[in-house]
TORKOLMAR-905113 format. One record per residue (C-alpha): residue number from 1; residue in three letters; chain; y, z, x. Coordinates in Angstrom, 1 decimal, decimal comma. Example, Ala and Ser with C-alpha at 12.3 -4.5 7.8 and 13.67 -1.06 7.14 Angstrom:
BEGIN
(1; 'ALA'; 'A'; (-4,5; 7,8; 12,3)),
(2; 'SER'; 'A'; (-1,1; 7,1; 13,7)),
END
This chain:
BEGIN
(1; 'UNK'; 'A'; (-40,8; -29,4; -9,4)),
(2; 'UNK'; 'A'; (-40,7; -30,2; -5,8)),
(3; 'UNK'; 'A'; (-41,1; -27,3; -3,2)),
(4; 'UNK'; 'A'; (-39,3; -29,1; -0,4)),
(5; 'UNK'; 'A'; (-36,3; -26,9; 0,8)),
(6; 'UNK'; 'A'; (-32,5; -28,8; 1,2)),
(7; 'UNK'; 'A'; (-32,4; -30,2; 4,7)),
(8; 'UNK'; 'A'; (-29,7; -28,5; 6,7)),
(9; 'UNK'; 'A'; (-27,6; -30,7; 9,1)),
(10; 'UNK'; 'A'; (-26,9; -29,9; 12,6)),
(11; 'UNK'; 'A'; (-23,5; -28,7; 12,0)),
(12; 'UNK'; 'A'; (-25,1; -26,4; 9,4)),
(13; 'UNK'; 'A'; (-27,4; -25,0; 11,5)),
(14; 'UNK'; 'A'; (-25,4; -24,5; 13,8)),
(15; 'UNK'; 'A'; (-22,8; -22,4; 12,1)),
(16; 'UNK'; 'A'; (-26,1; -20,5; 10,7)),
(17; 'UNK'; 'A'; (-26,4; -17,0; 12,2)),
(18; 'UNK'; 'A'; (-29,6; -15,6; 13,5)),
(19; 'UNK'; 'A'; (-32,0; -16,0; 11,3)),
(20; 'UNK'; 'A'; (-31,4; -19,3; 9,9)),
(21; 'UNK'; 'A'; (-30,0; -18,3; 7,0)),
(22; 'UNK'; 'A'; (-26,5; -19,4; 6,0)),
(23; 'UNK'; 'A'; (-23,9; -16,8; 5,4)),
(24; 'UNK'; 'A'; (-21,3; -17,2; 2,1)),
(25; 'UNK'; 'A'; (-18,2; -18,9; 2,4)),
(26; 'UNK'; 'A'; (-14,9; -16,1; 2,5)),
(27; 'UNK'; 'A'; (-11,9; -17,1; 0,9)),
(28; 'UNK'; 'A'; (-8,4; -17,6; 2,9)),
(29; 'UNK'; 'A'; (-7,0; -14,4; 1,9)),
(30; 'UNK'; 'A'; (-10,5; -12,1; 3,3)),
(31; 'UNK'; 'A'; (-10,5; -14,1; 6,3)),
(32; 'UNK'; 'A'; (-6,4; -13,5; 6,7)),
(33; 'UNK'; 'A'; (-7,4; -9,9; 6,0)),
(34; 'UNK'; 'A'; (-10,0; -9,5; 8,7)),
(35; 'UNK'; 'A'; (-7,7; -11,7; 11,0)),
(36; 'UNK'; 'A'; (-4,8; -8,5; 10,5)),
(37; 'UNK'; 'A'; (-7,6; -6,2; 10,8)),
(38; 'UNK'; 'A'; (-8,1; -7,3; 14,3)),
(39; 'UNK'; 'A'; (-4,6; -7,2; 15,5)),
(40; 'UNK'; 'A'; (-4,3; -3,8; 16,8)),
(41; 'UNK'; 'A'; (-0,4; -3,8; 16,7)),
(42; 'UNK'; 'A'; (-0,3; -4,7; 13,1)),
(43; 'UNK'; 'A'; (-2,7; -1,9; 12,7)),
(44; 'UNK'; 'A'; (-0,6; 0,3; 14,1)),
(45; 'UNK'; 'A'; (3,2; -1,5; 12,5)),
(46; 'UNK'; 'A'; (1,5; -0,9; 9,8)),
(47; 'UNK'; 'A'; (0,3; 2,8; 10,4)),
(48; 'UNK'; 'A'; (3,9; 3,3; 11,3)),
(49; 'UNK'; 'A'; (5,1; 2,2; 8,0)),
(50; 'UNK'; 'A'; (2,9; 4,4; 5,9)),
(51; 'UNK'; 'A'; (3,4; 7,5; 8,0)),
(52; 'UNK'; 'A'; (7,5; 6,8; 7,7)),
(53; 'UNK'; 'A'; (7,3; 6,6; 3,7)),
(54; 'UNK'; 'A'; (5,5; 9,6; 3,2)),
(55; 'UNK'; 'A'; (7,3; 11,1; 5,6)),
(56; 'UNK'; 'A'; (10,5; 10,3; 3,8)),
(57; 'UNK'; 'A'; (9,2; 10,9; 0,3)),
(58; 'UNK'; 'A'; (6,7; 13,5; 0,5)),
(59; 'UNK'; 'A'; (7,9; 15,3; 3,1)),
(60; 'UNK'; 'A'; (10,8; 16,8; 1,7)),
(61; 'UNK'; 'A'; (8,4; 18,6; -1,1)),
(62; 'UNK'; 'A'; (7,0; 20,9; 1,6)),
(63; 'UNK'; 'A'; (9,8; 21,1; 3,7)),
(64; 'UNK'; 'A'; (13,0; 22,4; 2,4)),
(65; 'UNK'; 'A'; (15,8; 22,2; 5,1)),
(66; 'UNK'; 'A'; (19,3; 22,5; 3,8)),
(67; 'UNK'; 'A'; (20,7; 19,2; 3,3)),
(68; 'UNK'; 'A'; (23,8; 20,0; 0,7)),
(69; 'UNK'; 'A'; (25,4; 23,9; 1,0)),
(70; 'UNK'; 'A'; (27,8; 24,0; 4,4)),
(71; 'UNK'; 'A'; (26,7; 26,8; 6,5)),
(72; 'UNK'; 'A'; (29,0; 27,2; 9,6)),
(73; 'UNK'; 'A'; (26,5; 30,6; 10,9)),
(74; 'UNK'; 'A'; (24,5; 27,9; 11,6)),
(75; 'UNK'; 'A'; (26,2; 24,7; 13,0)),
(76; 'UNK'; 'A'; (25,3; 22,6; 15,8)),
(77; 'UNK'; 'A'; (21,8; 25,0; 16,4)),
(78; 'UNK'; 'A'; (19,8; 23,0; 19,5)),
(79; 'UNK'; 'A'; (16,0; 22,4; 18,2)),
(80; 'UNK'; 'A'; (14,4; 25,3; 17,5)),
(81; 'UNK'; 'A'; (11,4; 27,7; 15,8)),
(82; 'UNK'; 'A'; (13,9; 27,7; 12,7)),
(83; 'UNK'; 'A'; (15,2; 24,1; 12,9)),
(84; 'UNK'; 'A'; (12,4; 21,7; 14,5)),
(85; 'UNK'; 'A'; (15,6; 19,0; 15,2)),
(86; 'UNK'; 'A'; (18,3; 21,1; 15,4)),
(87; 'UNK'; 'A'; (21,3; 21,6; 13,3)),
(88; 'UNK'; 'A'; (24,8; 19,2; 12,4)),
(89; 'UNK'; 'A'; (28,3; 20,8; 12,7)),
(90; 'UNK'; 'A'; (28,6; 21,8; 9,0)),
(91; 'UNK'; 'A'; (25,1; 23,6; 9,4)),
(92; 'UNK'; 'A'; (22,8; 21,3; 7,7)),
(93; 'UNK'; 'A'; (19,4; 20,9; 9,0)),
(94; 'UNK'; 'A'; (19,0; 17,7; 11,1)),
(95; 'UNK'; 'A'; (14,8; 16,9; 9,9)),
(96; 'UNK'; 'A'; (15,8; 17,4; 6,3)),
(97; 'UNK'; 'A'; (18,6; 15,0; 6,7)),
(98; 'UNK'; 'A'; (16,7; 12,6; 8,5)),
(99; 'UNK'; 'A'; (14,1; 12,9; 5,8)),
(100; 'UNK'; 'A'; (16,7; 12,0; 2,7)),
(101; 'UNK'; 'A'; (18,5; 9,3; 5,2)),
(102; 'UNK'; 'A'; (14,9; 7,8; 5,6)),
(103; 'UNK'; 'A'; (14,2; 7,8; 1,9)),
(104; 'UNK'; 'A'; (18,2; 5,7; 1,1)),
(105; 'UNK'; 'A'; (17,2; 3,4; 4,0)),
(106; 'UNK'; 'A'; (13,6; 2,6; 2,5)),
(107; 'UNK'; 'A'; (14,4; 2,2; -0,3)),
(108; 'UNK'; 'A'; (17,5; -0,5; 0,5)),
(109; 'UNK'; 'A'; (15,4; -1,7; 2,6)),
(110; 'UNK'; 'A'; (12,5; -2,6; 0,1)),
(111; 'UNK'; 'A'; (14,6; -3,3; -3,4)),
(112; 'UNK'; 'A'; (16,9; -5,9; -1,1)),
(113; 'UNK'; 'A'; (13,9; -7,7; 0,4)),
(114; 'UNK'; 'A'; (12,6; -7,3; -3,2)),
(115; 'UNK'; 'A'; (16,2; -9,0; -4,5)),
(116; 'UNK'; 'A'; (16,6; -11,5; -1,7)),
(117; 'UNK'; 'A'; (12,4; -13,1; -2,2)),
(118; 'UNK'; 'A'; (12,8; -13,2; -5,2)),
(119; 'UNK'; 'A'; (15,9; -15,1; -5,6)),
(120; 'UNK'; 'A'; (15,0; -17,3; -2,6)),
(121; 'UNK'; 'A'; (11,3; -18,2; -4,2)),
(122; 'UNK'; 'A'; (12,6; -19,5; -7,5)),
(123; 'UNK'; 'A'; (15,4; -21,2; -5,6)),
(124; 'UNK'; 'A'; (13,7; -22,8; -3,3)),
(125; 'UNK'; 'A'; (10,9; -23,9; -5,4)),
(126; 'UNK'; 'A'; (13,0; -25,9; -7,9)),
(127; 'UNK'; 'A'; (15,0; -27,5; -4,9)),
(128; 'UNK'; 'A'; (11,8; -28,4; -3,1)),
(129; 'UNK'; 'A'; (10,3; -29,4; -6,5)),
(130; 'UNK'; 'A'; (13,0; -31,5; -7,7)),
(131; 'UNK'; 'A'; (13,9; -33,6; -4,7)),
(132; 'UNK'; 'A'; (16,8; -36,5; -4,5)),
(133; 'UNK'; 'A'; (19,9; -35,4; -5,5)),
(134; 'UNK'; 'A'; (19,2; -31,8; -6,9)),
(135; 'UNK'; 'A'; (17,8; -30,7; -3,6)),
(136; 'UNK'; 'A'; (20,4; -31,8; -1,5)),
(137; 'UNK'; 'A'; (23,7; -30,7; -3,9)),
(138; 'UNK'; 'A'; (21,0; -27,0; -3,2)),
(139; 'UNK'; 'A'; (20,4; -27,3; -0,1)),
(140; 'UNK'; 'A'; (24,0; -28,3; 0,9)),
(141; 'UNK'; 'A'; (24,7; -24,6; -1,2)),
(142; 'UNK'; 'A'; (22,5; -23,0; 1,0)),
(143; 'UNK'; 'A'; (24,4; -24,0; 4,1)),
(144; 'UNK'; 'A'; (27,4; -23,3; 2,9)),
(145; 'UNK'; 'A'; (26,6; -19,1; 2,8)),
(146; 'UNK'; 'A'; (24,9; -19,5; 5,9)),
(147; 'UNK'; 'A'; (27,9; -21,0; 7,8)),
(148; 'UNK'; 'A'; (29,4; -17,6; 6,5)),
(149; 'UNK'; 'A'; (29,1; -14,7; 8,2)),
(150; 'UNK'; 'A'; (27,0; -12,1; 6,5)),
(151; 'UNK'; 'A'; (29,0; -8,7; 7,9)),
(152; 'UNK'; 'A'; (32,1; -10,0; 6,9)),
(153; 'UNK'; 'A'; (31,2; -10,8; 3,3)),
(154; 'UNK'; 'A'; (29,1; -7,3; 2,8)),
(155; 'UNK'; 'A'; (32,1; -5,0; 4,3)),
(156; 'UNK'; 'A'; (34,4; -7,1; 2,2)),
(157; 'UNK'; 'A'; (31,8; -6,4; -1,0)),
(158; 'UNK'; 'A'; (31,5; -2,8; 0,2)),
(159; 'UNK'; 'A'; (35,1; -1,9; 0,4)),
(160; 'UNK'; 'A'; (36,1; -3,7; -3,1)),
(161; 'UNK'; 'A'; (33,4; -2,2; -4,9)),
(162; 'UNK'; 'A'; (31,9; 1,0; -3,9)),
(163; 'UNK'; 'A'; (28,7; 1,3; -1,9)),
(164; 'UNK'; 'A'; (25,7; 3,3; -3,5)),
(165; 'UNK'; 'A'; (21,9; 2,3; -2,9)),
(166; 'UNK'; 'A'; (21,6; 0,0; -6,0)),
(167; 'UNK'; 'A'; (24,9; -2,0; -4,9)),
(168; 'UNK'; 'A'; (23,8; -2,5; -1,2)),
(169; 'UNK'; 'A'; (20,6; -3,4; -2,0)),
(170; 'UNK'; 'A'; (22,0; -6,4; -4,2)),
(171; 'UNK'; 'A'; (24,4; -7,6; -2,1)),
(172; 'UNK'; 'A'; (22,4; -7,7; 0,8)),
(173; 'UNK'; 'A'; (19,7; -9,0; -1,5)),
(174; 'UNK'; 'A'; (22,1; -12,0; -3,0)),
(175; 'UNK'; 'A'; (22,9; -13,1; 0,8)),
(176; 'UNK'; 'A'; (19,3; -12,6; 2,3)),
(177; 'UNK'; 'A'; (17,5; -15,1; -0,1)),
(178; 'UNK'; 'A'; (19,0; -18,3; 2,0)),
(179; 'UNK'; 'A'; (15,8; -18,3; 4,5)),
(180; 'UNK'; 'A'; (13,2; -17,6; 2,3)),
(181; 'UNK'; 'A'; (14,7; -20,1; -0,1)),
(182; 'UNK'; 'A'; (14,5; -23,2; 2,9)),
(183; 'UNK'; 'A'; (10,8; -21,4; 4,0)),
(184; 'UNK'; 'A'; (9,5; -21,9; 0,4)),
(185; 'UNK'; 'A'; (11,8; -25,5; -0,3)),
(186; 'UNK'; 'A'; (9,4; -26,5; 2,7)),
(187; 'UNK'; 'A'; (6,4; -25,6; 1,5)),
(188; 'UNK'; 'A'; (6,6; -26,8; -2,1)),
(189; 'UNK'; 'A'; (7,7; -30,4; -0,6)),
(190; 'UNK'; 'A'; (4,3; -30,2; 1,5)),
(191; 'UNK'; 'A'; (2,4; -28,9; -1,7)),
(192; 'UNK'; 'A'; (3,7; -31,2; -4,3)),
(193; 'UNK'; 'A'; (2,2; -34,1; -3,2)),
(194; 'UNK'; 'A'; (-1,2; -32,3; -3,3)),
(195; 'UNK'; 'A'; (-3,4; -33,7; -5,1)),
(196; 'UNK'; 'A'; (-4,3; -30,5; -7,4)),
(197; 'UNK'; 'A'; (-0,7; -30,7; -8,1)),
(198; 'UNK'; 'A'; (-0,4; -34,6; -9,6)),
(199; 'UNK'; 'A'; (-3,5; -33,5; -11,3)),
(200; 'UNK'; 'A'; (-1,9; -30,6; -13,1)),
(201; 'UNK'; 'A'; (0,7; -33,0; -14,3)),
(202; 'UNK'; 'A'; (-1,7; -35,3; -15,6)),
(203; 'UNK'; 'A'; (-2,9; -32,6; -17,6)),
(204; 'UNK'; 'A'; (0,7; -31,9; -18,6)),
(205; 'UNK'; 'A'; (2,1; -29,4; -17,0)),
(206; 'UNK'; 'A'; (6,1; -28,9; -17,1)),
(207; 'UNK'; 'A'; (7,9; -28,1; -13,6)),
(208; 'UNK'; 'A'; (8,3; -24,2; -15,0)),
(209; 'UNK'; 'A'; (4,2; -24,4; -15,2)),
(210; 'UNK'; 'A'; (3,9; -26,2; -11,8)),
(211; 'UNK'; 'A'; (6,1; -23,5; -10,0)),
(212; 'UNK'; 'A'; (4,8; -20,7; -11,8)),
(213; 'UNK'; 'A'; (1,1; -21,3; -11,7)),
(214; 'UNK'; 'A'; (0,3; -23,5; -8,8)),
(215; 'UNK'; 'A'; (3,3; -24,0; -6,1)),
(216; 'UNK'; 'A'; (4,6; -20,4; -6,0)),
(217; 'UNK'; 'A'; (1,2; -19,3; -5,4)),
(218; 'UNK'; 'A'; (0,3; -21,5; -2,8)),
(219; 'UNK'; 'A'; (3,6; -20,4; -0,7)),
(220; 'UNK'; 'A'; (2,5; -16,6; -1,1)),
(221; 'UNK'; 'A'; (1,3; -16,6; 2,8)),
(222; 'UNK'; 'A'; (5,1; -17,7; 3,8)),
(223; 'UNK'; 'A'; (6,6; -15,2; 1,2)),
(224; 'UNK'; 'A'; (4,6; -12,5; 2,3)),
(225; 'UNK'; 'A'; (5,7; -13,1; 5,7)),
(226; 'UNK'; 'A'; (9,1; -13,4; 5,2)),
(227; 'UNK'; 'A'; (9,2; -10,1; 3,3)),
(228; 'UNK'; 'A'; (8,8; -8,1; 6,3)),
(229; 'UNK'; 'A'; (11,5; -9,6; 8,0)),
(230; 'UNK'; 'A'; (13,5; -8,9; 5,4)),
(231; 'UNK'; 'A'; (12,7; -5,4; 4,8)),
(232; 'UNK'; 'A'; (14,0; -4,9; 8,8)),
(233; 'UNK'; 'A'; (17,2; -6,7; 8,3)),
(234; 'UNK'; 'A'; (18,0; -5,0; 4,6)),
(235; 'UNK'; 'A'; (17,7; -1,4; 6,9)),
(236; 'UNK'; 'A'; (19,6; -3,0; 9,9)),
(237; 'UNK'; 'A'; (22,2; -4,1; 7,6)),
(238; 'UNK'; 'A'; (22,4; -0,7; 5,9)),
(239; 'UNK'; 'A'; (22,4; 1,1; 9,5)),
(240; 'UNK'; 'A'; (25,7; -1,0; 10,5)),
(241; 'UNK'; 'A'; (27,5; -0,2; 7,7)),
(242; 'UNK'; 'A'; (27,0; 3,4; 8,0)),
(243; 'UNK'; 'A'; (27,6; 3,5; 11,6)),
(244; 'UNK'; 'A'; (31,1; 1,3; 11,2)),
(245; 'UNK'; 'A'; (32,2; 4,2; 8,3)),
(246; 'UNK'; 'A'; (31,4; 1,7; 5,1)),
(247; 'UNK'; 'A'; (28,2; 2,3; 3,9)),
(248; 'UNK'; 'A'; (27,2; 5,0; 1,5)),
(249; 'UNK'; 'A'; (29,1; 8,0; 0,5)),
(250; 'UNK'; 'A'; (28,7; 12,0; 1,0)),
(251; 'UNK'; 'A'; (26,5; 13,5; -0,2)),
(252; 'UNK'; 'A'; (24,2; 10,0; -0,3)),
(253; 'UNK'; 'A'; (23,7; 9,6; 3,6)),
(254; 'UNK'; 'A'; (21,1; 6,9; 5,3)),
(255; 'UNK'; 'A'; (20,1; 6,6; 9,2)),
(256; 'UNK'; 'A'; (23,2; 4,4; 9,9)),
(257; 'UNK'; 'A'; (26,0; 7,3; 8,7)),
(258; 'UNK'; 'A'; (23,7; 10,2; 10,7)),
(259; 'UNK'; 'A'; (23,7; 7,8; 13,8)),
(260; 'UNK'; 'A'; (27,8; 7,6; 13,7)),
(261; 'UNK'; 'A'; (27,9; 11,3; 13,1)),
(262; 'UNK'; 'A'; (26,0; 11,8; 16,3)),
(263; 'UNK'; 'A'; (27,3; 9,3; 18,6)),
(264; 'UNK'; 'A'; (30,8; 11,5; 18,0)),
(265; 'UNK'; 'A'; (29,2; 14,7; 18,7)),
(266; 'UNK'; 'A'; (27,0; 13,5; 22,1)),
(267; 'UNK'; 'A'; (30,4; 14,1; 24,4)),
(268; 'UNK'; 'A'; (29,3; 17,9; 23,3)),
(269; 'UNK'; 'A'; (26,0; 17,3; 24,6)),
(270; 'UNK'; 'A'; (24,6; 17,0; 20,7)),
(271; 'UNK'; 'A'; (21,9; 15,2; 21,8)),
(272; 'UNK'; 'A'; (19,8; 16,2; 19,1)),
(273; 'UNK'; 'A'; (22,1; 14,2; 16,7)),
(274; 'UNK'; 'A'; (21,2; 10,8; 18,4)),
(275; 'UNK'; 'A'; (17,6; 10,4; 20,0)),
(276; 'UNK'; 'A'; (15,8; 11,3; 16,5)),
(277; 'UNK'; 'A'; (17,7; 9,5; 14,2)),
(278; 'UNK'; 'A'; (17,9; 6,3; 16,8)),
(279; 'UNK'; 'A'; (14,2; 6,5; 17,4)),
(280; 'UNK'; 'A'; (13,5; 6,1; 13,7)),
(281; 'UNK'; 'A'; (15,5; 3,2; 13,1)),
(282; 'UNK'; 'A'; (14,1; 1,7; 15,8)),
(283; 'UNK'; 'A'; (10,4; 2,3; 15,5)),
(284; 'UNK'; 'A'; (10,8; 1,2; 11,6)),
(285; 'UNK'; 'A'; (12,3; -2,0; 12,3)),
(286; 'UNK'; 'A'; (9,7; -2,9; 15,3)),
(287; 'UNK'; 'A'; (7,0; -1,5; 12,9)),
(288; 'UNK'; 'A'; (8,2; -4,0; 10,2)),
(289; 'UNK'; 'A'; (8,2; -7,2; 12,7)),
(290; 'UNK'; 'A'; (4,8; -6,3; 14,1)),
(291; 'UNK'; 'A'; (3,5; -6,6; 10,7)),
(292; 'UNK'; 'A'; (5,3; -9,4; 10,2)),
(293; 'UNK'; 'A'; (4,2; -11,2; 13,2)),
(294; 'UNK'; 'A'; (0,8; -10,5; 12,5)),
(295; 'UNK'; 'A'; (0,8; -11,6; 8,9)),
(296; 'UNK'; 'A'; (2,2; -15,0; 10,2)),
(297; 'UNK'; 'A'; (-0,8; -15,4; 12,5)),
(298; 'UNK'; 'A'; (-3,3; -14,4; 10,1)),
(299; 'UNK'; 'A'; (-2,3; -16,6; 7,0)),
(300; 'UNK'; 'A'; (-1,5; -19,7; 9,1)),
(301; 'UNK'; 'A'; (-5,0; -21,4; 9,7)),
(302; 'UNK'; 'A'; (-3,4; -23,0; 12,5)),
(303; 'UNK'; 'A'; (-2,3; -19,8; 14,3)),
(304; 'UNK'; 'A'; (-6,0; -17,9; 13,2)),
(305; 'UNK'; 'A'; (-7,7; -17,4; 16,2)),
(306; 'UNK'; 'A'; (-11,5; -19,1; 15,6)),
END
């Protein structure tokens, strides 16, 4: 056997790092990783999302703030030793609210997105996979609910039926699939004529096989994305409907019904009411689009810096 070593070409040596030695090839997803890593605001998006879900979730198990029993002895208390953000006008304790708001707008938040990828994926994938006529008579589907305004048809929903957490989260779900479902449409029309993909139907693979095991998969970086994006409209969404006097019902409250609460108390100098409530919805929302942005820069080789 021959003891020469494989000649290296330039370009190989050149990528080599010190040493000579060549390091091992990382797949798309560590290098998107380590791209995200880098990005100090997604870091920190994403910091902020943790610390707001255990916030919501956990924290009520170690604080107890009442949240349900009217106590007027202690209405509209400024922050305090006793109450860290104050008290509302029926004597319920403004943190512990804001905790069980937190946890209703999360979880909208996630189960829509959740609702709206999911019906937007398989959507789009057929469409996309399809082509000719299918995809238009789809398509043309898809900008008919655009061309309609989404407050109108969820206050409309709302009223008719009742809100609670699983009913907002589907009907915002139902109406927030129409991006995601043109995003993916877009990528499986790129993907299909792939070459691993004509070679899966040589082997012969249906189209429930082809969008299952190779196309959907392939359009995870611009599903991922879009989730995000999602999650920040479902709790926008949620936040307007409680603020206009539709969303959910008493005792059930989210960030959106404590923010129209406090905006009628602030003439009293309620301050308290508004700031922490506002700041939350606000630093959630940036939180989820920093992550977002940074996910769309780290899975798009174009946008990966080198």
């Amino acid at each position: 056997m021959s003891n020469i070593a494989p000649s290296l070409s330039p370009l190989d040596i050149s990528r080599a790092p010190e040493g000579g030695e060549i390091g091992p090839v990382q797949s798309g997803w560590r290098l998107a990783l380590r791209e995200f890593s880098r990005n100090k605001l997604a870091v920190v998006g994403l910091g902020i999302l943790i610390f707001f879900v255990i916030f919501c979730f956990v924290g009520p198990i170690f604080y107890h703030g009442n949240t349900i029993n009217t106590n007027l002895t202690a209405s509209d208390v400024p922050p305090s030793a006793g109450y860290p953000l104050g008290t509302t006008s029926e004597g319920f304790d403004e943190l512990g609210l804001l905790m069980r708001g937190g946890q209703v707008s999360l979880e909208v938040g996630f189960l829509a997105a959740a609702v709206g990828i999911v019906i937007g994926m398989i959507w789009g994938a057929i469409s996309g996979l399809a082509g000719g006529i299918v995809d238009s008579a789809m398509m043309r589907v898809v900008d008919v609910f655009l061309s309609v305004p989404f407050l109108f048809v969820i206050l409309i929903v709302a009223v008719r039926y009742g809100a609670s957490v699983l009913s907002l989260s589907l009907i915002i779900g139902a109406y927030t699939w129409l991006v995601p479902a043109r995003l993916v449409r877009g990528e499986v029309l790129t993907l299909k004529t792939r070459d691993f993909v004509a070679a899966a139907r040589s082997a012969g693979s249906g189209r429930w096989r082809l969008i299952r095991r190779h196309l959907i998969p392939n359009a995870l970086g611009v599903i991922i994305v879009n989730v995000t994006f999602n999650i920040a409209d479902a709790i926008l969404a949620v936040a307007f409907l409680g603020f206009l006097g539709f969303g959910l019902q008493y005792p059930t409250q989210d960030w959106g019904d404590m923010l129209s609460t406090g905006v009628a108390q602030m003439q009293n100098g309620y301050w308290w009411l508004v700031f922490p409530v506002g700041a939350c919805l606000v630093i959630v929302i940036m939180a989820c689009n920093m992550v977002g942005d940074a996910l769309r820069d780290s899975l798009d080789v174009r946008l990966r810096r080198r």
